[in-house]
VEXKOL-96277 format. One record per residue (C-alpha): residue in three letters; x, y negated, z negated; residue number from 0. Coordinates in steps of 0.001 Angstrom, whole numbers. Layout:
N
 tormi       x       y       z tinu
   ALA       X       Y       Z  NUM
...
***
This chain:
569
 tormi       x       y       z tinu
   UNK  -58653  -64904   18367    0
   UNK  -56344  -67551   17927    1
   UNK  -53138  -67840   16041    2
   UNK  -53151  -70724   13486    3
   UNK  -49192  -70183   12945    4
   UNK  -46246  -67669   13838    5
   UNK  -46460  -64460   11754    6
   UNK  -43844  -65691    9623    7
   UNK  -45438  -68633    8508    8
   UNK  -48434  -66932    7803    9
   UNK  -47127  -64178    5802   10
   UNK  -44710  -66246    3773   11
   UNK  -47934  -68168    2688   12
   UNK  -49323  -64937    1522   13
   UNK  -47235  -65390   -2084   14
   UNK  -46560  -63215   -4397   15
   UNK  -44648  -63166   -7646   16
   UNK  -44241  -59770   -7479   17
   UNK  -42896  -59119   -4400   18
   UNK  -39459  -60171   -2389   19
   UNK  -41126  -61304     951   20
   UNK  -38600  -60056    3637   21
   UNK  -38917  -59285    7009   22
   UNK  -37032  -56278    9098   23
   UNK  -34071  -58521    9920   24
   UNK  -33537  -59270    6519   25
   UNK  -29609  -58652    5613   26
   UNK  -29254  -56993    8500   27
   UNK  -26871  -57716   12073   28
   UNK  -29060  -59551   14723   29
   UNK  -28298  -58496   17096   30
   UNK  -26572  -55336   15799   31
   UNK  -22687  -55847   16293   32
   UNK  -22306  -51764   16768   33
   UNK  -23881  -49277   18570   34
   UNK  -27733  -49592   17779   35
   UNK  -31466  -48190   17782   36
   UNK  -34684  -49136   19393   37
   UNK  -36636  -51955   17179   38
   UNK  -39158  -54799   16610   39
   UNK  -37519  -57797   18588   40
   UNK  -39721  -59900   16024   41
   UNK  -39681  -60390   12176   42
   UNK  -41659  -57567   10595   43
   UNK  -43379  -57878    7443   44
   UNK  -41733  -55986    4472   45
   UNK  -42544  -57285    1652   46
   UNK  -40464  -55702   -1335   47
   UNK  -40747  -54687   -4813   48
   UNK  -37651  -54663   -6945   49
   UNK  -37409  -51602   -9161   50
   UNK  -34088  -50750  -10913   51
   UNK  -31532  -51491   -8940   52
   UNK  -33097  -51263   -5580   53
   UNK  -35828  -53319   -3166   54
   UNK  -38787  -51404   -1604   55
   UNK  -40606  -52057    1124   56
   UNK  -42998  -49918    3556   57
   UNK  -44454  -49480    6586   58
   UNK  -47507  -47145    7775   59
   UNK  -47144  -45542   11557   60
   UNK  -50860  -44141   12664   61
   UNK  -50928  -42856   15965   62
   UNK  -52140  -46585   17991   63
   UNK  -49951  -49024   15990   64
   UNK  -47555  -49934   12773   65
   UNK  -48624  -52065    9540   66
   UNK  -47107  -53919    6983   67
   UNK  -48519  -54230    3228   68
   UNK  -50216  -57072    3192   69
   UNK  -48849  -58999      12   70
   UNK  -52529  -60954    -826   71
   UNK  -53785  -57466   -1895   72
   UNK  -50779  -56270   -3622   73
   UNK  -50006  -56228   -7283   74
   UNK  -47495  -54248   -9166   75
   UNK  -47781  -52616  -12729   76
   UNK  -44622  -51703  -15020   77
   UNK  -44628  -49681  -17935   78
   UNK  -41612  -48893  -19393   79
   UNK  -39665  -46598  -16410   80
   UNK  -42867  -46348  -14898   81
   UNK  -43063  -48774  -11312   82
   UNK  -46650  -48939   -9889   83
   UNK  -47018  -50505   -6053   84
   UNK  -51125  -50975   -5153   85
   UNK  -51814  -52484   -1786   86
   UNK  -55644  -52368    -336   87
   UNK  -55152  -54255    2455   88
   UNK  -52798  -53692    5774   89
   UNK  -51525  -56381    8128   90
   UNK  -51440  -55445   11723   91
   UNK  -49939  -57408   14816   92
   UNK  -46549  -58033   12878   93
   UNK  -48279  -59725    9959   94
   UNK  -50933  -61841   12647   95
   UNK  -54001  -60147   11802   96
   UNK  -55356  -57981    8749   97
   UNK  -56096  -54739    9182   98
   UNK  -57767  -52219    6758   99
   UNK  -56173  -49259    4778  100
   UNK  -54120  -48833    1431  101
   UNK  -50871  -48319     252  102
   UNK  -49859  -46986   -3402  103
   UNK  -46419  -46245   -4555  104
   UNK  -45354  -44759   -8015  105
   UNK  -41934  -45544   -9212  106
   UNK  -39870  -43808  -12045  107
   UNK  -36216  -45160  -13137  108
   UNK  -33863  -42935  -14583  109
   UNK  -31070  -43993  -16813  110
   UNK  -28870  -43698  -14566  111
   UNK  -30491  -46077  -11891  112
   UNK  -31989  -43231   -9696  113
   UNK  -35110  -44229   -8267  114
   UNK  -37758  -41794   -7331  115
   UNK  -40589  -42224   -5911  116
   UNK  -43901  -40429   -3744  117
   UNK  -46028  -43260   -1785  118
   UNK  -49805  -42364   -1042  119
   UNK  -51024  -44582    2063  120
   UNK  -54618  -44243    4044  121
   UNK  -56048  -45455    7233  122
   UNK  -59093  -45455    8974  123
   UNK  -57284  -43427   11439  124
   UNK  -54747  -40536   11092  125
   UNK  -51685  -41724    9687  126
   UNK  -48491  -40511   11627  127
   UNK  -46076  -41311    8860  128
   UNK  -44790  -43534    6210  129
   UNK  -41856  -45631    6098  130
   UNK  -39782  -46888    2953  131
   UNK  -37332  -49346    3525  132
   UNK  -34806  -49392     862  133
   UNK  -32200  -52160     -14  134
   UNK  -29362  -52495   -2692  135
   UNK  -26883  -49563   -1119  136
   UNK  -23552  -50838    -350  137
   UNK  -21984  -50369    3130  138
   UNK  -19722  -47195    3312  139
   UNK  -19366  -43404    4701  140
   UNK  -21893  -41093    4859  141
   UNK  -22189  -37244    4488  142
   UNK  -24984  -36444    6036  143
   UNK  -26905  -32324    4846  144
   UNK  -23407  -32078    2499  145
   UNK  -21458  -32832    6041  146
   UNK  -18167  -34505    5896  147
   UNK  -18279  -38200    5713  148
   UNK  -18414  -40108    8375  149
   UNK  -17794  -44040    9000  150
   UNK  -20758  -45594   10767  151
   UNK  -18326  -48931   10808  152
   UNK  -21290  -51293   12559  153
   UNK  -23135  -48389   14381  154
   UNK  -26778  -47873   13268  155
   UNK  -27245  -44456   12289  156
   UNK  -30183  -41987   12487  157
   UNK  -30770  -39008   11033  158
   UNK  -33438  -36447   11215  159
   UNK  -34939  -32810    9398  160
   UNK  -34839  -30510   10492  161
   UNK  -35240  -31361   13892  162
   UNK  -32767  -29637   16067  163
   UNK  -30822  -32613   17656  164
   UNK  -31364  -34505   14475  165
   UNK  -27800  -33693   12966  166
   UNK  -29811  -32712    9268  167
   UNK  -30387  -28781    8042  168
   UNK  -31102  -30392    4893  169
   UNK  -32619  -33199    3533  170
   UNK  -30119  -34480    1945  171
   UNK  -27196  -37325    2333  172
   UNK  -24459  -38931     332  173
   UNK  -23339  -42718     679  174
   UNK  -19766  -43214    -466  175
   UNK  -18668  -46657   -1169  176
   UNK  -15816  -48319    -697  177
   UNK  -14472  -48128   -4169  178
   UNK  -15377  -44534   -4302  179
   UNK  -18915  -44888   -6096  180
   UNK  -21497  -42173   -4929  181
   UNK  -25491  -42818   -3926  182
   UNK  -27535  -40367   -3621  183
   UNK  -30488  -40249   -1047  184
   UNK  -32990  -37306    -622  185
   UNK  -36399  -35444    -198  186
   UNK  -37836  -33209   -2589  187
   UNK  -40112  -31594     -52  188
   UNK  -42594  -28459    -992  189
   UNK  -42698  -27530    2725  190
   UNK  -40593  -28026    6174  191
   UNK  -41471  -31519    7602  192
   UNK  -39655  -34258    9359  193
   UNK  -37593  -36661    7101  194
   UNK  -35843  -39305    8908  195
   UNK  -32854  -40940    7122  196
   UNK  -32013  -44914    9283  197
   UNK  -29120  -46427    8640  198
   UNK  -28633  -50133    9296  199
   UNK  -25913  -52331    8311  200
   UNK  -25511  -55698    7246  201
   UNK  -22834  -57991    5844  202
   UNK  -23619  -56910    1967  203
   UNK  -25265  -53284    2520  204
   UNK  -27308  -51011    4079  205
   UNK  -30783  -51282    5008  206
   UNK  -32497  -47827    4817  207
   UNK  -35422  -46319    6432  208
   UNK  -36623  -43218    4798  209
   UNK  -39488  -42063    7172  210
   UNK  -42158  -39142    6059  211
   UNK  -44188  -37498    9102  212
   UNK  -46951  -35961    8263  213
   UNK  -47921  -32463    9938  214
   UNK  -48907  -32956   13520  215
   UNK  -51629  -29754   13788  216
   UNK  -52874  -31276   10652  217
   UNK  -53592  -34487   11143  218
   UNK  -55061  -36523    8090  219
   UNK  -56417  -40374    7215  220
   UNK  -54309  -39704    4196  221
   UNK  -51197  -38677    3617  222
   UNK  -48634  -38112     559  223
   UNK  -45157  -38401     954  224
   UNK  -42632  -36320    -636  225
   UNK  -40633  -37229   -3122  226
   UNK  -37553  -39848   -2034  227
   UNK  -34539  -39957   -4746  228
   UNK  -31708  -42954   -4296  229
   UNK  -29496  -43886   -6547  230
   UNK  -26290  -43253   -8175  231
   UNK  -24659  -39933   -8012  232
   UNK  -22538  -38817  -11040  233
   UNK  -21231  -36728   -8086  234
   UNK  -21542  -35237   -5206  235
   UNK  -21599  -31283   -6817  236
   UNK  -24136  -32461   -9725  237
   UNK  -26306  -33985   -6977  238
   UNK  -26490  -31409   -4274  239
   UNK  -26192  -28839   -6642  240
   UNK  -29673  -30429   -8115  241
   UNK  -30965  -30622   -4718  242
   UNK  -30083  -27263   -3429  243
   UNK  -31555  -25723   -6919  244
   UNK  -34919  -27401   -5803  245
   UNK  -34479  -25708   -2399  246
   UNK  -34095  -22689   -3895  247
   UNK  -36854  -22473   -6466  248
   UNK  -39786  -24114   -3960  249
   UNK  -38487  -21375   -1057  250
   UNK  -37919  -18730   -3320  251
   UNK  -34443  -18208   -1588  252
   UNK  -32503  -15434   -2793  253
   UNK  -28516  -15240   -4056  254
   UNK  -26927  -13491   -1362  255
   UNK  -25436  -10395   -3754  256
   UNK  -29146   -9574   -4392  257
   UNK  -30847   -9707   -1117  258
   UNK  -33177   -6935    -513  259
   UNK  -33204   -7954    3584  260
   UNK  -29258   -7641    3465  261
   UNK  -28125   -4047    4034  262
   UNK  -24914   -2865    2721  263
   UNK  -22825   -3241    5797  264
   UNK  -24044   -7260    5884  265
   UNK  -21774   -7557    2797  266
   UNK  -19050   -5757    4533  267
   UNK  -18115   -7510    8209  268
   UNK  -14878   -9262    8531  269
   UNK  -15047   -9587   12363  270
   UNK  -17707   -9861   14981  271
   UNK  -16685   -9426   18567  272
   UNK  -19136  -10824   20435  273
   UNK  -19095   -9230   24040  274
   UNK  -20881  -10784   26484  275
   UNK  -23062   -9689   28848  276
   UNK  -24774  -11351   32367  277
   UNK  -24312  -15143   33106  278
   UNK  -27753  -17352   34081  279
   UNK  -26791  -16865   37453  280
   UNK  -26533  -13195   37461  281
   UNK  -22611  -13054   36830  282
   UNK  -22104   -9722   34883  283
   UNK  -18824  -10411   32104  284
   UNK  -19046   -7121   31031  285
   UNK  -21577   -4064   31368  286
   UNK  -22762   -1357   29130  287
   UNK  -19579     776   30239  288
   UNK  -16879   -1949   30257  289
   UNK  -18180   -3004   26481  290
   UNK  -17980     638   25488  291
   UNK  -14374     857   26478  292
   UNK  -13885   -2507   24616  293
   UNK  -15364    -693   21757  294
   UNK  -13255    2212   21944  295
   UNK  -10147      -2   22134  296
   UNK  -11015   -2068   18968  297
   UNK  -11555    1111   16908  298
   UNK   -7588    1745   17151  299
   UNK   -7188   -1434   15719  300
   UNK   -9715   -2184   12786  301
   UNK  -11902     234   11124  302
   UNK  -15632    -393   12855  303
   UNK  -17329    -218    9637  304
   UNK  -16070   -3576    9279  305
   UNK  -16935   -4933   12312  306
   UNK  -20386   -5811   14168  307
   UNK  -20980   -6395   17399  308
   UNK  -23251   -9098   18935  309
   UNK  -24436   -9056   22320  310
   UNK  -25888  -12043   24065  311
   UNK  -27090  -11938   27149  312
   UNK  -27183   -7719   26981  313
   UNK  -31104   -7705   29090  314
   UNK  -29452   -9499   32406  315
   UNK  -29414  -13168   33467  316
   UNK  -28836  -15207   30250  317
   UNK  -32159  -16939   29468  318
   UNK  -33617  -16213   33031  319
   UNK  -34950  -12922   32044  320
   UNK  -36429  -14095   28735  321
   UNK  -38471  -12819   27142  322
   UNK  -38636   -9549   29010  323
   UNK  -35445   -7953   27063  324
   UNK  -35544   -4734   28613  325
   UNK  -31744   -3644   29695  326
   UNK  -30452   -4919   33140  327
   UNK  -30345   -2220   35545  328
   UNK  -26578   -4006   37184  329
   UNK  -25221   -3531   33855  330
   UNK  -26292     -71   33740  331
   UNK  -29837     252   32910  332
   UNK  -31698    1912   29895  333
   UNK  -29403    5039   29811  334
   UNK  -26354    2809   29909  335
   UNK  -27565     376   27201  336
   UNK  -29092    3638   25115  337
   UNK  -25140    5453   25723  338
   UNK  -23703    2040   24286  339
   UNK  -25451    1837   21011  340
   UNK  -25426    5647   20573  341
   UNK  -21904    5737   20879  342
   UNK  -20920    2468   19316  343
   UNK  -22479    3721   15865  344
   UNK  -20952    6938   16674  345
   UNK  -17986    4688   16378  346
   UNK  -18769    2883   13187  347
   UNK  -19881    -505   14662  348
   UNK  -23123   -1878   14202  349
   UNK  -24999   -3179   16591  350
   UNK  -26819   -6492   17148  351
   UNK  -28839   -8142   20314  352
   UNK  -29832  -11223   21024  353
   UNK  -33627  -12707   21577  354
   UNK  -34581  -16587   22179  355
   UNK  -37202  -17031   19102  356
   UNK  -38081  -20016   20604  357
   UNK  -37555  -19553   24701  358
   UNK  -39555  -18098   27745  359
   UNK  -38892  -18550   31714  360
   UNK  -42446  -19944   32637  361
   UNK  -42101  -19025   36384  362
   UNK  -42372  -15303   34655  363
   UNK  -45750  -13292   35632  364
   UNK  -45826  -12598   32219  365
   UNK  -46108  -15847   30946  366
   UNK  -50041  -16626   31450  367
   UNK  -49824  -14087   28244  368
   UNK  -48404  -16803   26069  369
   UNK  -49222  -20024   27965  370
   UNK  -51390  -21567   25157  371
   UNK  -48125  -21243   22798  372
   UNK  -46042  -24026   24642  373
   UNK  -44736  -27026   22212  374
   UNK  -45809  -30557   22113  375
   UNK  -44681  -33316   20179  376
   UNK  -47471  -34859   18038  377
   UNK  -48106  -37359   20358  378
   UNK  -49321  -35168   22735  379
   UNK  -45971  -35083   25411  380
   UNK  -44509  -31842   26194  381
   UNK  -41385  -30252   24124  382
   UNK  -39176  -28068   27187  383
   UNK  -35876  -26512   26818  384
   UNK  -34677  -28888   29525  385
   UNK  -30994  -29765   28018  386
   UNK  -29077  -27361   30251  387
   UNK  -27898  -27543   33732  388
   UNK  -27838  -23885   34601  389
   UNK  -27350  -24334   38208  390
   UNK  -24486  -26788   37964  391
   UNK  -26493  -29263   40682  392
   UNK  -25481  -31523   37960  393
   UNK  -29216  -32290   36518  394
   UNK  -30744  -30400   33627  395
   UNK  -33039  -27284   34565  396
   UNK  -36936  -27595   33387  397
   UNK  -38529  -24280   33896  398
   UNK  -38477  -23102   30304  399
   UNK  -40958  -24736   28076  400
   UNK  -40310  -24772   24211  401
   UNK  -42082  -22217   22421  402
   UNK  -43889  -22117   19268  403
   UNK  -44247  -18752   16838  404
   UNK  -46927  -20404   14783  405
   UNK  -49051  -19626   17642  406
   UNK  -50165  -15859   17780  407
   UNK  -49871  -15035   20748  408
   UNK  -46335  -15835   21675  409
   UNK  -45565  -14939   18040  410
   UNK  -47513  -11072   19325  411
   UNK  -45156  -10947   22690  412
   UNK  -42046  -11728   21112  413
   UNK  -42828   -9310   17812  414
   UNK  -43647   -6685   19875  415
   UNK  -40445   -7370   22183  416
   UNK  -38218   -7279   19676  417
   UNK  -39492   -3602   17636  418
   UNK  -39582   -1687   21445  419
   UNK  -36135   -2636   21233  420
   UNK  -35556   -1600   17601  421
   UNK  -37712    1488   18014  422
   UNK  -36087    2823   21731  423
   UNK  -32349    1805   21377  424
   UNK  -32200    2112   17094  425
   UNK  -29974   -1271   16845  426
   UNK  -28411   -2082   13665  427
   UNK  -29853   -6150   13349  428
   UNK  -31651   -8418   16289  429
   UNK  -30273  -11855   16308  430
   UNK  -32686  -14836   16898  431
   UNK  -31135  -17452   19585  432
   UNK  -32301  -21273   18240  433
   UNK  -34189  -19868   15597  434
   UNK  -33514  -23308   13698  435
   UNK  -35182  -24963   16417  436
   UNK  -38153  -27019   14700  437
   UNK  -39988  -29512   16175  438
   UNK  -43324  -31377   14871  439
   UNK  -46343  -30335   17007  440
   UNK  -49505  -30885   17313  441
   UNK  -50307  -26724   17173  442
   UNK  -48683  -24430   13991  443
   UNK  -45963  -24667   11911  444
   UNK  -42807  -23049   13680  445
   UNK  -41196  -22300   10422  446
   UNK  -44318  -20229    8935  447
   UNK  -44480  -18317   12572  448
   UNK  -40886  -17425   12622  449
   UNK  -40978  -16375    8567  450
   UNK  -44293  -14428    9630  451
   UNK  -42610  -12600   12262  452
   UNK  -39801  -11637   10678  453
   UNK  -41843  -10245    7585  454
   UNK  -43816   -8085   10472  455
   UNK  -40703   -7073   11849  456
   UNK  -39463   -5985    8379  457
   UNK  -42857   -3725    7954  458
   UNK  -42589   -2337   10635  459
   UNK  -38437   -1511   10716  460
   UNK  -36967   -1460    6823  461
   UNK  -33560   -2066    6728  462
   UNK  -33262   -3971   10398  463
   UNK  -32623   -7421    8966  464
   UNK  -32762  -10808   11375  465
   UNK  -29289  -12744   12096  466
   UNK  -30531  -16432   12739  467
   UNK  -28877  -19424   14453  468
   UNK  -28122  -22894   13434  469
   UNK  -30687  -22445    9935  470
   UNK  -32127  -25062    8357  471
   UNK  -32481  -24791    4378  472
   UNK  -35956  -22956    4250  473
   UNK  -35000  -20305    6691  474
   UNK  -31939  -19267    4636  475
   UNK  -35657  -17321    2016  476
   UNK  -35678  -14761    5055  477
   UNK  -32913  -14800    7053  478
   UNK  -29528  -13277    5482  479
   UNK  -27044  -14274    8232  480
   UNK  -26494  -16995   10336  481
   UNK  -24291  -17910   13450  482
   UNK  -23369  -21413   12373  483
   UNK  -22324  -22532    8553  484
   UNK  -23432  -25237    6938  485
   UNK  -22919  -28018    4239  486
   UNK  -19103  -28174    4297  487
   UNK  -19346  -30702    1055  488
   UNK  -21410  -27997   -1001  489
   UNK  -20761  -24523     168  490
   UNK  -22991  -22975   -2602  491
   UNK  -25451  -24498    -600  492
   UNK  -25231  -21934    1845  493
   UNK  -22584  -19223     720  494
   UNK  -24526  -18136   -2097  495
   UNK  -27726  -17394    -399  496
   UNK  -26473  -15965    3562  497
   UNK  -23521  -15062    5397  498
   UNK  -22180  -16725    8704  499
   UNK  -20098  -16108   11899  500
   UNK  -18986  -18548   14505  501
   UNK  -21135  -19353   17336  502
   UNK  -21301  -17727   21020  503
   UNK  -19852  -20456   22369  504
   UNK  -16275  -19820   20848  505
   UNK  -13716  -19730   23798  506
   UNK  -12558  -16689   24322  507
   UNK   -8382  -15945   24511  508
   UNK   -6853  -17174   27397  509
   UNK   -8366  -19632   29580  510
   UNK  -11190  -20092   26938  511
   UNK  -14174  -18988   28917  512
   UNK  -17533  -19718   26896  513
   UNK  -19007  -16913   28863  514
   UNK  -22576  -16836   28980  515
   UNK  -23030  -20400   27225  516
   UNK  -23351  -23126   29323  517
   UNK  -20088  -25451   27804  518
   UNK  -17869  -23413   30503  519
   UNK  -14308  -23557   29081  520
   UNK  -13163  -25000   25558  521
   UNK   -9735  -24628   24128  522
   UNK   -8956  -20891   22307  523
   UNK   -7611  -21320   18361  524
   UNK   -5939  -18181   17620  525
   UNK   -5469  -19228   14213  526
   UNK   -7827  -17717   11245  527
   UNK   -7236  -20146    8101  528
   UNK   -7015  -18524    5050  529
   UNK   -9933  -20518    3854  530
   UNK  -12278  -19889    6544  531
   UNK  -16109  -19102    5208  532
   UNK  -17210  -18186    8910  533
   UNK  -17120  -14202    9216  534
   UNK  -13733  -14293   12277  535
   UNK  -15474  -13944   15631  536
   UNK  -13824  -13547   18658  537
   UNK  -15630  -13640   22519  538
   UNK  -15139  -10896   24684  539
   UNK  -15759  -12213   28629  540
   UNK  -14562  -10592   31733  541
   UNK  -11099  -11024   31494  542
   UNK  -10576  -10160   28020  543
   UNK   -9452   -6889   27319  544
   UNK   -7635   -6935   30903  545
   UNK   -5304   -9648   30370  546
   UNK   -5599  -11051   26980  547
   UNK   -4836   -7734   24627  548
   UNK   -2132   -9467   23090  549
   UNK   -4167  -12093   21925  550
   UNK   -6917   -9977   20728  551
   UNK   -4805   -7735   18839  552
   UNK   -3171  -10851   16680  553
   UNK   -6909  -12392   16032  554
   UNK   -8210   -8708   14574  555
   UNK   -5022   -8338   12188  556
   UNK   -5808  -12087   10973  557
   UNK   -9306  -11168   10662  558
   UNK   -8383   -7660    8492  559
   UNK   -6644   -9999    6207  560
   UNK   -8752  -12464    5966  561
   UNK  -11271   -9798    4660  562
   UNK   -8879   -8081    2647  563
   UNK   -8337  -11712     558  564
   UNK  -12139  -11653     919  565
   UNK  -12960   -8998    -686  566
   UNK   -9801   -9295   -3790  567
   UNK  -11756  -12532   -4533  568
***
């Protein structure tokens, strides 16, 4: 083949009326004058339809390359509100060559200037996902899943849902401009998949990538976006009140005060000491016995009924020994760990464990029972839980491969797992480590595993609820409590539907040990604000009740306070 003219050229000869023919460094930095992202180091097609206040433009990913619309088969129809994109054609190369597939898009323009829109786009291939590229924002801060703002300054930002390094537990984010005006930008989705939010600045705005990825175990030549809203926000509690309503409704997520999967005592915790067990290398912070007397000790202090107890790493060698979760014979065995919950409820507490919903030591024997349930990303390279240097030989460990519940089998190991537990030791809740780790794969959904094994779990043990880390919006329809609170711009967005507590990784009093987590140290606040919304949690390590007493004793009055305001409203 040979090239009659530079893509440019040839696509700005492709006129038409309707369209704004731009190109990916349209209004944008080049090269980016912040921190930035990988991109095309050419001018990409993206042609653009104008509909209310905003430009449009799109791009299809299938899994061998990336088109543009090609603007010679585009037209547009208007009707009123109504905003019509058809494209039957594709252009491939960066606009050199024509490729086949279709595009439609369907526009609607509210009063108020809020554009939404679902685009429609085919391939001869699986398509991987769909791009819209969306200018008219103004520069300014951001608040991404009802965050607090941020200033991006020059940076390029990206976001992604619910993906666990992705910074978004909702699909959701706020633009806030410099004379205080408010733009909305969001996914109505109908189930969990990966919505990418790009942010790329430019002298008069942003340029915005909304990306759509389409399910990677169910891969289609076809394939519907979601719904994307932009536009202005009356404000930020009308809009993400709106959004979290949807959330609600299409997950059929419960108000907290009504939960059915909440037992009384949920409602009731002001404090969670969370008393950890064995280290990855085998270092034991406290055993069975020691976290009795620790126990015993609190029970002078604050009545146990308000209190639970969380205990990570209670089965040995944090995440080495998952996901055998039987009690570690060094910390006292199966009589020590039975003695400890016995007599801990005897006390009042209740009593909660921890399990890695998503995490298995593949240099087990065991794990040739679950090998098949390993993660991939959907273009076919392997997910691990390699971000961790256990060993401190200062590179990250890679002997623990991501698993996924949407596949039976591990879903089977760690269900059963988790109810000898419940069934032999009678423990108040099970807490599931990462269980807000998501990932696109080319296998099962991980949301619809988890969901399914926690509605086994419930058949088979009523009134043992799940306590759930780092939750992203969906999860919050069957899991009541989470470690880590969300959507500090919209509380009601998580408040009303689950409870919280602050993560394992809180230093503890004194020199701040992080005690099983791999951070180390971190700096101890002894303060509890009277404002919190976390449930007061305070880590118990090796040192704890030895030398730091004083300390302890201060945190639990705070934290009998804090639920006394609680519970006066």
């Amino acid at each position: 083949m040979t090239l009659a003219m530079p893509a440019a050229a040839a696509f700005a000869q492709s006129a038409n009326p309707d369209l704004v023919l731009l190109t990916s460094r349209s209004g944008v930095y080049t090269p980016p004058r912040g921190d930035g992202v990988m991109q095309f180091s050419f001018d990409f097609p993206e042609a653009s339809v104008k509909v209310g206040p905003l430009l449009v433009g799109f791009r299809v990913q299938t899994f061998e390359n990336a088109y543009a619309i090609d603007p010679a088969a585009t037209r547009v129809e208007r009707d009123g509100t109504l905003v019509r994109l058809r494209c039957d054609g594709l252009l491939g190369a960066g606009g050199q060559v024509k490729a086949p597939g279709s595009l439609v898009a369907t526009f609607t323009v509210g009063a108020d200037g809020l554009v939404e829109w679902q685009v429609t786009a085919t391939a001869p291939v699986p398509v991987k996902s769909v791009t819209s590229i969306v200018r008219g924002l103004p520069r300014g801060e951001l608040s991404v899943s009802c965050g607090a703002f941020i200033d991006p300054k020059d940076d390029e930002k990206l976001f992604e849902y619910p993906q666990l390094f992705g910074g978004m537990s909702t699909p959701f984010a706020m633009l806030k401009a410099a004379d205080g005006r408010l733009y909305e930008l969001s996914t109505r989705q109908r189930t969990v998949l990966p919505a990418r939010f790009f942010f790329q600045p430019g002298d008069d705005g942003y340029r915005v990538e909304l990306i759509h990825e389409a399910a990677g175990w169910d891969r289609k030549q076809t394939l519907e976006t979601a719904p994307w809203r932009v536009g202005p926000a009356a404000s930020y509690e009308a809009a993400a009140g709106a959004h979290f309503a949807h959330v609600e409704k299409n997950y059929a997520i419960p108000r907290f005060a009504q939960r059915q999967d909440a037992p009384r005592w949920m409602h009731d915790v002001d404090l969670v000491l969370s008393i950890h067990g064995a280290h990855w290398t085998g270092y034991i912070f406290n055993d069975y016995r020691r976290t009795l007397e620790i126990l015993a000790w609190a029970a002078k202090r604050i009545d146990p009924a308000r209190v639970m107890v969380f205990l990570p790493a209670w089965d040995g060698r944090y995440y080495w020994n998952y996901p055998l979760y039987e009690p570690d014979p060094r910390m006292g065995g199966a009589a020590g760990f039975q003695r400890l919950v016995r007599e801990g409820q005897k006390l009042g507490y209740r009593m909660v464990p921890m399990f890695g919903t998503n995490s298995a030591n593949g240099t087990l024997a065991e794990f040739k029972q679950f090998a098949d349930a390993t993660s991939e990303h959907v273009d076919g390279d392997h997910f691990d839980l390699n971000w961790v240097d256990w060993d401190n030989d200062r590179s990250n460990d890679g002997w623990m491969p991501f698993m996924n519940l949407g596949v039976e089998s591990w879903r089977k190991f760690l269900t059963e797992r988790i109810s000898a537990t419940v069934k032999q030791f009678k423990v108040d809740a099970y807490f599931l480590d990462i269980a807000g780790g998501w990932a696109n794969n080319r296998k099962a959904d991980m949301n619809v595993g988890t969901r399914l094994m926690v509605e086994e779990l419930t058949r088979r043990h009523p009134g043992i609820p799940p306590i759930g880390e780092m939750l992203y919006d969906a999860q919050m329809a069957y899991i009541p409590m989470s470690q880590v609170t969300r959507y500090a711009m919209h509380p009601a967005g998580h408040d009303a539907y689950v409870r919280s507590y602050e993560h394992l990784s809180r230093p503890a009093p004194g020199r701040g040990s992080t005690g099983v987590h791999e951070a180390g140290f971190g700096r101890y606040k002894p303060e509890i604000a009277p404002g919190q919304r976390a449930i007061p949690t305070i880590t118990i390590v090796d040192d704890t009740l030895a030398k730091e007493q004083a300390a302890m004793e201060a945190y639990i009055a705070q934290a009998k306070e804090w639920g006394d305001r609680r519970r006066k409203g």
